[in-house]
C-alpha positions, 0 to 999 in steps of 0.5 A: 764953860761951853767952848764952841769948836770951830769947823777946821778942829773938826774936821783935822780930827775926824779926816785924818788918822792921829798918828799922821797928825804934827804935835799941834794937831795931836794937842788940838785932838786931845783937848777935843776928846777931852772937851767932847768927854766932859759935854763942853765942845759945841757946835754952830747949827749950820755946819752940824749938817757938814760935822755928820757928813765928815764923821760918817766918812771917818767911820768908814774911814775907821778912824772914828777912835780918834776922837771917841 
């Protein structure tokens, strides 16, 4: 089954370093890797544009290795 990922999930994963993260959102991190691995985490088209601008920040940022 497809779960669709809301922006706020997205966008804790990809600002913020996990070690920085409280327990609910290391959890909601995890089960976002664990989604993104398994091919199930969707997207709604009109926030891809905002998802590649924060991943694109994350990578410079380094903490790409947070959710991939």
């Amino acid at each position: 089954m497809s779960v669709l990922i809301d922006t706020s999930v997205w966008s804790l994963a990809l600002r913020r370093k996990h070690e920085s993260l409280g327990g609910n959102g290391q959890l909601l991190v995890m089960e976002l890797s664990e989604l993104i691995r398994e091919g199930r985490a969707k997207v709604m088209p009109c926030i891809r544009c905002d998802l590649r601008s924060s991943l694109a920040i994350a990578v410079a940022n380094g903490l790409h290795s947070t959710v991939v």
